[in-house]
N, C-alpha and C positions, 0 to 999 in steps of 0.2 A: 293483666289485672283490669277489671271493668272500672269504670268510672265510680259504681255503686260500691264496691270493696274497699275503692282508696279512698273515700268517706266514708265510708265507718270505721276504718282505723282511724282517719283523724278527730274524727267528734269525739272519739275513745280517747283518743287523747287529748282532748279538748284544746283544738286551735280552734279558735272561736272567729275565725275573719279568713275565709274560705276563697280564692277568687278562680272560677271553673272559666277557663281559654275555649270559648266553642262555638262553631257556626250551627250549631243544629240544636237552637234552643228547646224546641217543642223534644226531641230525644231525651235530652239532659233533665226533662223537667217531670219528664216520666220515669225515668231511672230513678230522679229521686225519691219521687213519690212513691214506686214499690218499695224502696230503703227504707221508709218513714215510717209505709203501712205495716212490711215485718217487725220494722223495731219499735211499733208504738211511739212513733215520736210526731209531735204536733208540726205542722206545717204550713206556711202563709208563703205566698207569692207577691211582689205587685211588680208591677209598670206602669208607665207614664199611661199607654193608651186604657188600660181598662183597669189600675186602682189596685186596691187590694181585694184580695180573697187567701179565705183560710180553710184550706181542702180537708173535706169533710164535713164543714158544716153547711146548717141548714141552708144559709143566706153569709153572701160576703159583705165584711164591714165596709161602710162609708167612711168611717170617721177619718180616717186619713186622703181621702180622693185620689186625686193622680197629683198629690204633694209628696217630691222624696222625702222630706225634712219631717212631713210627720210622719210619715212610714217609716221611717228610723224610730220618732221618739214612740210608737204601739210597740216596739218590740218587747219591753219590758212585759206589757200584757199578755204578751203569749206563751211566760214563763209559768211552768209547775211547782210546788215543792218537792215533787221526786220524778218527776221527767225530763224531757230533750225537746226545745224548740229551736223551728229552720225557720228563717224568714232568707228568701229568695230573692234577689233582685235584678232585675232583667234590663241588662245596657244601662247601666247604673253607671261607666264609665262616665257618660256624659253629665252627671252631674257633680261629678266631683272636683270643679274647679270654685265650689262655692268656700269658701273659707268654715262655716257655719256647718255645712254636712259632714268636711272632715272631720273638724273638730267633736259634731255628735256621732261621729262613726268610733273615733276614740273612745269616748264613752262607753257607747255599747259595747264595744269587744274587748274593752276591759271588764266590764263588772259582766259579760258574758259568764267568767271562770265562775264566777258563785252562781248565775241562776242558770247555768249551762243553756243560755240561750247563742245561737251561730248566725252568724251573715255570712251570707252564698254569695257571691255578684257573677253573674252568668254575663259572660262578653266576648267578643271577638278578636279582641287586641289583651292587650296588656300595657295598663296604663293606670299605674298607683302611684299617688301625690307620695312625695318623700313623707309625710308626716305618718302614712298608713304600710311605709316599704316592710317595716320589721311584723306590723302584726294582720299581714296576710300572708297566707300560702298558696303559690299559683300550682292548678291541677289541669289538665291538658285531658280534654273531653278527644280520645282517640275518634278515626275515621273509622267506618265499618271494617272490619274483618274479613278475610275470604268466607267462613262460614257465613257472616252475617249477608252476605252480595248473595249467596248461594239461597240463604232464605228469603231474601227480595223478591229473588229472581223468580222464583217457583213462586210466591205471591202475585206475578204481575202476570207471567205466560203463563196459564191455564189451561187454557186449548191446545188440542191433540197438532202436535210437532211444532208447538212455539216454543218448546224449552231444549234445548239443545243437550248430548250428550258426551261424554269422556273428553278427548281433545279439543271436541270444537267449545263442550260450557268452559273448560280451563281460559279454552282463548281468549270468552267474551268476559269472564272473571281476570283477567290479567288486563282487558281493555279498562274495566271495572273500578280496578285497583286506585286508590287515590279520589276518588268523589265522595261527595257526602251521600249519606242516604235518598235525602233529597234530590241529588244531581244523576243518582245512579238507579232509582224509581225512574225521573225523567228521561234516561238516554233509553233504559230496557222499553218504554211506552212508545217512544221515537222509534226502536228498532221493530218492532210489532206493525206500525204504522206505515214504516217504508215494505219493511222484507217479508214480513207476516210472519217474523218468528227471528229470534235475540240472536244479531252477528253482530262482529268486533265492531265491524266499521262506523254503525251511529256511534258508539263509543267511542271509539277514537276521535269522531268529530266535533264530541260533545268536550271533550276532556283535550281538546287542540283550541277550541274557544275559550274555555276557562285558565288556560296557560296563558294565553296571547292576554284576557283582563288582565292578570296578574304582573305583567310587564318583563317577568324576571327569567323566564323559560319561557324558549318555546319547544312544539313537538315538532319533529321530522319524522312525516312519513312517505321516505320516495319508494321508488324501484329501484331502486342504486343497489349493487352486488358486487361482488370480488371480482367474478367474470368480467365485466363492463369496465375494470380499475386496470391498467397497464401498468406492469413492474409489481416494484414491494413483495416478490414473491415471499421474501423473509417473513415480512407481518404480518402477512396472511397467513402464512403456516401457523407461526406464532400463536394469534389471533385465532383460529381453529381449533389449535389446540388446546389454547387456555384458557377461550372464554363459551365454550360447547359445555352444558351441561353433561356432566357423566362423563366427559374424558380426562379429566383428573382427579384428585383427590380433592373434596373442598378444604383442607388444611394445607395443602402447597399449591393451590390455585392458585395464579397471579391476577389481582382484581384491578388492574387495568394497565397502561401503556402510557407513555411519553413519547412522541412523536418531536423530533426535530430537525430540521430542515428549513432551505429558501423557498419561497413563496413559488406557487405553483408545481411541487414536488406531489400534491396527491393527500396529501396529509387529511383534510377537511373531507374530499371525496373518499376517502378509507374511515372518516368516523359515520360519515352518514350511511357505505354500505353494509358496515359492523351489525347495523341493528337487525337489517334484514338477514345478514348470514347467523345469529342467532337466534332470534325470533325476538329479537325485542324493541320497545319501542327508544327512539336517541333525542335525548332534550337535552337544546344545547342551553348553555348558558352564558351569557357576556356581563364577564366582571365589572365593566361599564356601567351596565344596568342599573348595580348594586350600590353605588356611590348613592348617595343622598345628601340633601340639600342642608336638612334640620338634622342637630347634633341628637343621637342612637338609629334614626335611621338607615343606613348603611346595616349598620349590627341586625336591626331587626331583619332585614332586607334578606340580610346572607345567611338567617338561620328559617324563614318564610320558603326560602330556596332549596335549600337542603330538605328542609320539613316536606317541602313535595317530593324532590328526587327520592326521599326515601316511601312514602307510599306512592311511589309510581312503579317502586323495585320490581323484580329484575329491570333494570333500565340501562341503558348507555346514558354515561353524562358527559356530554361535550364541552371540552372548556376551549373555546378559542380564541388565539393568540393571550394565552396566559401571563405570559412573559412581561407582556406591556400593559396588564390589568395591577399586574400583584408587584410592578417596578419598582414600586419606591416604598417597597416593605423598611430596606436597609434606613433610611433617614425619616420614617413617617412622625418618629415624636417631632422632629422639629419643623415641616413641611404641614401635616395636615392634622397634628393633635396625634397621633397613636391610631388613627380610623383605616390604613391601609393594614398595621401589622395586627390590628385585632380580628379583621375582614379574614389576612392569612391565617390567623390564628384558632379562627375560627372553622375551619376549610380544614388543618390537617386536625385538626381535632375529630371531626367526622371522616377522614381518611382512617382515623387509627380507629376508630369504634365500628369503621363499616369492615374492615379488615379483621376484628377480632371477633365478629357477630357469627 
């Protein structure tokens, strides 16, 4: 379901205090605006740097400038007697530690229900003062789509054999996989720039950078193989046969393995040459990483994590030395607040949804 669909079911329903999770403002804000233009519905943006404006018209208002506080209290005036108005707010996070915005944000999304006017807050995070937790709904602006990387792609390579065809576009769409629009424009321009036409590799380069900011993954991509691994002949069979597309059934596929053994046994060298014996790429992750300083951290940290492992899918995810990340599940309420067994709890919870997917 597009971003544009699951807003219109809920203005339908009128949740009047909307908060869209997205790094790709200028996408999100076009989505709306065809939303608005099919449905007739009135529509004002602002931000700090350029104010408001009310799309469609002649000229955008001053009266409120790059103040949130008054940009909250125009909303009233962008109400109909028998229409729908959006007012838009862009990294509005940052102003909600004022006492005063919250309290006028209550307001509006209250008497929202009678003049069916809605607040958007378009943000990066997810960061709502307890006083606004019940009357917002958070909505998750998705990453591109394979379809969608496929129509970039043909957008940026133009020229006769920059755009690659059957297994190799797959490739560089599976390098693809997990960038924003923005970041997957830039690596197809990179790859034109280097090769003269779209292969995985800028990709993968662009999208092993972007891991590393993140802190919480990184990508491995060695030459490492089965070949080059001594022993484990079991796992490797194993491994061959249940993790190769098309050699089993995807409903008794086994979707991954537990390696245990003494240090130096091969274990760590048999996850990193997994990727290359099936073509995929291996991000490991260290439970370590995940721990955070400031109380939901942690929480946010291990679902930021997941949220990539899963658009980087088909993936290998490496978890190592798990044992000593996820140790002190058994006593965590009285050790560290409950923040180890929600971390695990959080983990097979995505074990069981990626297993039933």
């Amino acid at each position: 379901m597009t971003l544009a669909d699951r807003l219109r079911e809920l203005i339908d329903a009128c949740f009047t205090g909307i908060w869209i999770q997205s790094f790709e403002h200028d996408d999100a804000l076009a989505e709306i605006a065809r939303l608005c233009h099919e449905q007739t519905w009135r529509l004002a943006t602002w931000d700090v740097a350029r104010g408001p404006a009310v799309v469609g018209a002649v000229e955008a208002s001053t009266a409120a400038g790059n103040d949130p506080l008054a940009a909250l209290r125009a909303l009233p005036a962008l109400a109909t007697s028998d229409g729908t108005a959006l007012l838009v707010l862009t990294n509005f996070h940052r102003f909600l530690q004022s006492a005063e915005i919250v309290q006028t944000l209550v307001r509006q999304l209250t008497a929202g229900k009678q003049t069916r006017t809605f607040v958007l807050i378009l943000s990066p995070i997810v960061q709502i003062p307890v006083e606004l937790e019940k009357l917002f709904l958070v909505v998750e602006h998705e990453l591109p789509s394979r379809e969608q990387l496929t129509e970039l792609a043909r957008a940026v390579a133009t020229g006769p054999d920059e755009l690659p065809d059957g297994a190799q576009l797959e490739a560089v769409l599976d390098a693809a996989s997990g960038l924003t629009r923005y970041e997957a424009e830039a690596a197809y321009s990179l790859s034109l720039v280097r090769r003269g036409r779209l292969t995985p590799e800028a990709l993968w380069e662009i999208k092993s950078g972007l891991l590393k900011k993140s802190g919480l993954l990184q990508l491995h991509r060695g030459v490492e193989t089965f070949d080059g691994l001594g022993g484990l002949d079991g796992v490797k069979a194993f491994c061959r046969r249940a993790l190769r597309a098309g050699v089993l059934r995807a409903d008794v596929r086994p979707r991954g393995i537990l390696l245990l053994g003494v240090p130096g046994t091969g274990k760590s060298a048999l996850a990193k040459a997994l990727g290359n014996e099936t073509g995929r790429p291996t991000l490991s992750l260290d439970v370590g990483n995940l721990m955070g300083g400031i109380v939901g951290d942690t929480e946010r940290n291990i679902r930021q994590a997941l949220r990539i492992a899963d658009a980087m899918a088909p993936s290998i995810l490496f978890l190592d030395e798990v044992e000593k990340g996820l140790s002190g599940v058994a006593s965590s309420g009285q050790t560290d607040g409950g923040v180890s067994a929600r971390l695990f709890g959080t983990f097979l919870t995505w074990l069981v949804r990626r297993d039933a997917a």
